[in-house]
NUROZA-930823 format. One record per residue (C-alpha): x negated, y negated, z negated; residue in one letter. Coordinates in steps of 0.02 Angstrom, whole numbers, plus 50000, padded with zeros to 5 digits. Layout:
XYZA
...
***
This chain:
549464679259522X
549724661159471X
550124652559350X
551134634659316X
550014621859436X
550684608459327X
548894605859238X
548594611759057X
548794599858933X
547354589758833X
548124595758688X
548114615158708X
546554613258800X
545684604458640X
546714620658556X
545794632358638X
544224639158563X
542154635158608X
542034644458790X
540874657758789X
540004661858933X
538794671358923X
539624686858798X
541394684558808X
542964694858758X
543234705958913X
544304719458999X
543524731159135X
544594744659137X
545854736259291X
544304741859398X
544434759359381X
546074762359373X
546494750159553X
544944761259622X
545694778059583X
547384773959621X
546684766159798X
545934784359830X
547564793059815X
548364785259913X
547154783360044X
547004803260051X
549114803760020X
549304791860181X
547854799960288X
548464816760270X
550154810660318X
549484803460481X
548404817660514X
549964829460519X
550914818460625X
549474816860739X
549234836260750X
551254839560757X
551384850160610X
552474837260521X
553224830060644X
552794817260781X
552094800560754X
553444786560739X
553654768060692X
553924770960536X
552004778360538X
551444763660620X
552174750260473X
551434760760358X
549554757760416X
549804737660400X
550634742760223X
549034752160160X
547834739060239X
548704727360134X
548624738159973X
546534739260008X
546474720660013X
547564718559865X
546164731959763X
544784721659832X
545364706159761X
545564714659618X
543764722159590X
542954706559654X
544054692959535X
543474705259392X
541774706559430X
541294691759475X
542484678459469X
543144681759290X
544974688359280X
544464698759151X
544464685558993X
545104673158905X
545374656859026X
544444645958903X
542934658358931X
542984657759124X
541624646059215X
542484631159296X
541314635459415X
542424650159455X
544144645359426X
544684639659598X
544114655559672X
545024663359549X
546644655359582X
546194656459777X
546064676359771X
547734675959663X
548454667359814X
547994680859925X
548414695559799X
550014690059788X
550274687259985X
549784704260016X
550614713759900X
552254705459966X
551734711760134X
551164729760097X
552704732759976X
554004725060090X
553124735860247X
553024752160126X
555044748860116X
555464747260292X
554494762560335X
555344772460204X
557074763460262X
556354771160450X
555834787160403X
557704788860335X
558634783160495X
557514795060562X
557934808760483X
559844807960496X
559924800160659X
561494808260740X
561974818760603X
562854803160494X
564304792760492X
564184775960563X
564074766660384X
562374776060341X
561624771460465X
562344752460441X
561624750960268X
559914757760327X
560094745360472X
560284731460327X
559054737760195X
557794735760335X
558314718260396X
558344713060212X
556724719460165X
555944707960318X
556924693560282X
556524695360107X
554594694860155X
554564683960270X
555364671060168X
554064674760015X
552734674160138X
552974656660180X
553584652060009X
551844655259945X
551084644760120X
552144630760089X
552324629959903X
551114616659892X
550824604060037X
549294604060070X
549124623760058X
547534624359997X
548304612759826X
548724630159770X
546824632659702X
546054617859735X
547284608359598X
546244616459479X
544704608859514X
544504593759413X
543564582959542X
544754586459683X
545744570659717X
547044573759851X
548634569359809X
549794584659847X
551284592759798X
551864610959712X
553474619959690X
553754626559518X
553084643359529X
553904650759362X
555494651459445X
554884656759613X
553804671559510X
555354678659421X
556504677959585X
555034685559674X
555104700259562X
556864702759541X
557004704259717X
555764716159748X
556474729759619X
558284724859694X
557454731059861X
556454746159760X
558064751859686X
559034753959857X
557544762259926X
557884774059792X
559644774659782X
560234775659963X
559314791960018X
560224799459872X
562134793159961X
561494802660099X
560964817160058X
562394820759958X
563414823860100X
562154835660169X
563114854060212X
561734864060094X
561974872759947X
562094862459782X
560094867559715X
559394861159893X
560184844059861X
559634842359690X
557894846359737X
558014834859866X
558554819159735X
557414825459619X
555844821259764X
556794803259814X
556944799659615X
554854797359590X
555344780359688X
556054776759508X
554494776459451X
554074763059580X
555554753759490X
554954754159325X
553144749059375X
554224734759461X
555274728759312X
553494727059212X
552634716859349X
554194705259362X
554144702859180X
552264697959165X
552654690459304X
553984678959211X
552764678859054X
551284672659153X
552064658759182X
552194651459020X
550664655058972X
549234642258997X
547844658358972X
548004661159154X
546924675259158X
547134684759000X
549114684059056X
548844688659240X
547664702359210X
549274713759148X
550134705859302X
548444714859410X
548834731659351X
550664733059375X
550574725959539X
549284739059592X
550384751859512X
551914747259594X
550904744459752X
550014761359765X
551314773259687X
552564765159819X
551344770259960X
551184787659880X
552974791359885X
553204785960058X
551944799760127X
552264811659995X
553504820960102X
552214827760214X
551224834060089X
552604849660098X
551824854960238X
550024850860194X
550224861160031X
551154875860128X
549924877860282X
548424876460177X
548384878560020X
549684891459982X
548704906960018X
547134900359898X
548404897559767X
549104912959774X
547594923459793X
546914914759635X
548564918559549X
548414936459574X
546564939159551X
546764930459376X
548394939459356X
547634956659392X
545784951359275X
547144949159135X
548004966359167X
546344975659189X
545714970259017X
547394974058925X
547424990458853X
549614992458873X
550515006158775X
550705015658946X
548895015658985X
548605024858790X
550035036358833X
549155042059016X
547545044558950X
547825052958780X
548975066358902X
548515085558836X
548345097258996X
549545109058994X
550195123759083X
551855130459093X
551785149859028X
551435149658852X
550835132958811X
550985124658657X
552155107458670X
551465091358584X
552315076258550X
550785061158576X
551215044958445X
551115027258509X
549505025358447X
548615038758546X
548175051558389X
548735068658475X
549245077658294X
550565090358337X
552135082658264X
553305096358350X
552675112558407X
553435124458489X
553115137458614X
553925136358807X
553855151958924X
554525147259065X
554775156859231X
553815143659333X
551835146759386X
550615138559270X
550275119759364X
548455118059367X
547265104159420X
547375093059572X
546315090859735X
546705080759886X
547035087160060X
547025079360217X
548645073460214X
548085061660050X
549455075059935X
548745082259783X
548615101859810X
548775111559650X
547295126559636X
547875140059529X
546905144759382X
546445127159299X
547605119759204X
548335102659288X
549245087659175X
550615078159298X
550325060759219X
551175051259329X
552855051659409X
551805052959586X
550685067659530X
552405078359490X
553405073759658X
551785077659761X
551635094259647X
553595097659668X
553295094359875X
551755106859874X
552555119259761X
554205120559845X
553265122960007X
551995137259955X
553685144759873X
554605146060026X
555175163260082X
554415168560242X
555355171060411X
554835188560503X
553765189660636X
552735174660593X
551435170660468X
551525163060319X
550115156960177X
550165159360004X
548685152659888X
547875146660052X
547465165360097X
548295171360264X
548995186860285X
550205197360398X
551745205360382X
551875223360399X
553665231160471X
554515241560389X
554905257760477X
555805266260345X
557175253860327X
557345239560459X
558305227460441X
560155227760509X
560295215060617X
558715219660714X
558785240360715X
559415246160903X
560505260960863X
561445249460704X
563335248760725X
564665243660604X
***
């Protein structure tokens, strides 16, 4: 990003301390933090493509082809940054910079700034697409008239930045080459402070509509009231685009009045790449909905579960004391106990019960997977599960027989034998009322 191209002054320049070439003040950290944010949105914007290539997010569009330009943009706007770090210096004090190195400096500010005004201002109008998109035929004519303008502003607005930084100095090349002490040309340069500052506030005016128009729409949206608040909630991260904005405009302004060109414009570096990158994230982060549903919804969940069933398996509950400090117990005779919460089986209340029910004795499992109760054990229903299937079995070994047909009692089979003394009424041949 530059600075004034006016020439520092002997003055500040005799100011300025003994350069130090060799172990100088320095900041490395823009390197790492351009790098990472370059990843994320290289896997944000490839995983957007690759969805709209395969269908599952929808078809590919134009608003998928601006994008590519956009991110090409943002990868040559990271490698300027690494490279003007590493080797040519943006990382110290200008006084400590080799004047070997200070037009190439000034040269890859030149191209930083060109293409971040052309991957922002593409990232816009394929946002501003993906929006017309979206609501083509379902809006009002004045939606789709301000997306129609947001996107014609956005180009004008970069193609009139574009060739304000080609033809701010005449020749072109007088942006960098002015700083080279033994370059004579005569040429001539715009004031850049002013052009900076405009630059900037136009670019978050641009941001902010981004932002604030998708909101408009889909506030008129027929869904319930939570579906459109989610829905402004995910347009809203473009405020965070906004703010990044607002700080690169302002280092922007501050860089140039500074005469430390480099110390100044290294802040300038990081909000740039900030506003840059987390502009191309939100753009493609609406696909990532489907991404995150198709393919990684069922690991998440399974690892929620198995974690959430490791924490119930090693917690000893209240219920689980209850079920396995149960006394057996049968139900002629037994005596009653009443089992504290902390699993010590002292008879608090005793009492004796003599019921007319058999005793309930312990389980087995038949073929039909229902617990079959074997007399002459004693059986404790612990569960809710173990007295229904004991209730089923029970009432069905309890059920009177029907004549003429056999029946089984205690799994033993046996027949019925008529009685000849004294049949029964309704089947005797000579009965008559």
């Amino acid at each position: 990003m530059p600075g004034n191209l006016e020439g520092i002054p002997p003055e500040v320049r005799a100011s300025w301390p003994k350069p130090n070439y060799i172990n100088p003040v320095t900041r490395r950290w823009l390197i790492p933090f351009v790098i990472v944010l370059q990843v994320l949105s290289t896997l944000v914007v490839g995983t957007r493509l690759y969805l709209r290539a395969r269908k599952q997010a929808g078809s590919l569009g134009l608003d998928d082809a601006v994008l590519v330009p956009a991110w090409m943009g943002a990868t040559v706007f990271t490698t300027i940054a690494v490279i003007s770090t590493i080797h040519w210096g943006s990382d110290r004090h200008m006084w400590d910079v080799n004047p070997d190195h200070v037009v190439r400096l000034i040269m890859g500010a030149w191209i930083g700034e060109f293409t971040f005004t052309f991957s922002t201002a593409c990232t816009k109008i394929s946002v501003l697409m993906f929006y017309r998109r979206m609501v083509a035929g379902t809006f009002s004519k004045r939606w789709k008239y301000a997306t129609i303008a947001a996107i014609t502003f956005t180009i004008c607005y970069m193609i009139a930045f574009c060739l304000v930084l080609i033809f701010n100095c005449n020749p072109t090349d007088a942006y960098w080459k002015a700083w080279d002490p033994t370059w004579t040309t005569n040429y001539h340069c715009a004031d850049t402070i002013t052009l900076n500052a405009l630059s900037g506030i136009i670019s978050v005016f641009s941001d902010l509509y981004c932002v604030l128009l998708p909101m408009g729409m889909t506030w008129h949206f027929e869904a319930p009231i939570g579906q459109k608040l989610a829905l402004n909630a995910v347009f809203s991260l473009g405020l965070l685009v906004v703010a990044a904005g607002s700080a690169r405009t302002y280092y922007l302004w501050a860089l140039g009045r500074s005469y430390d060109t480099t110390w100044a414009g290294y802040v300038v570096y990081i909000f740039a790449a900030l506003e840059m990158q987390l502009a191309l994230i939100c753009a493609a982060a609406p696909s990532l909905r489907v991404f995150f549903r198709k393919y990684l919804s069922s690991p998440i969940s399974r690892a929620i579960k198995t974690g959430r069933s490791n924490t119930s398996s090693g917690r000893v509950t209240r219920n689980d004391s209850k079920q396995s400090d149960v006394i057996p117990l049968s139900s002629r005779s037994r005596d009653s106990y009443i089992i504290s919460d902390y699993g010590d089986k002292t008879p608090i209340i005793k009492h004796t019960i003599k019921p007319d029910l058999d005793p309930v004795d312990e389980v087995d499992s038949d073929r039909e997977g229902l617990p079959r109760v074997v007399h002459g054990n004693a059986f404790a229903i612990k569960t809710p599960e173990d007295f229904e299937a004991y209730a089923l079995r029970n009432l069905e070994e309890c059920r009177p027989a029907t004549r003429q047909t056999m029946s089984k009692l205690n799994d033993e089979p046996y027949e019925m034998e008529p009685n000849l003394q004294h049949p029964a009424p309704d089947f005797h041949p000579d009965f008559k009322e």
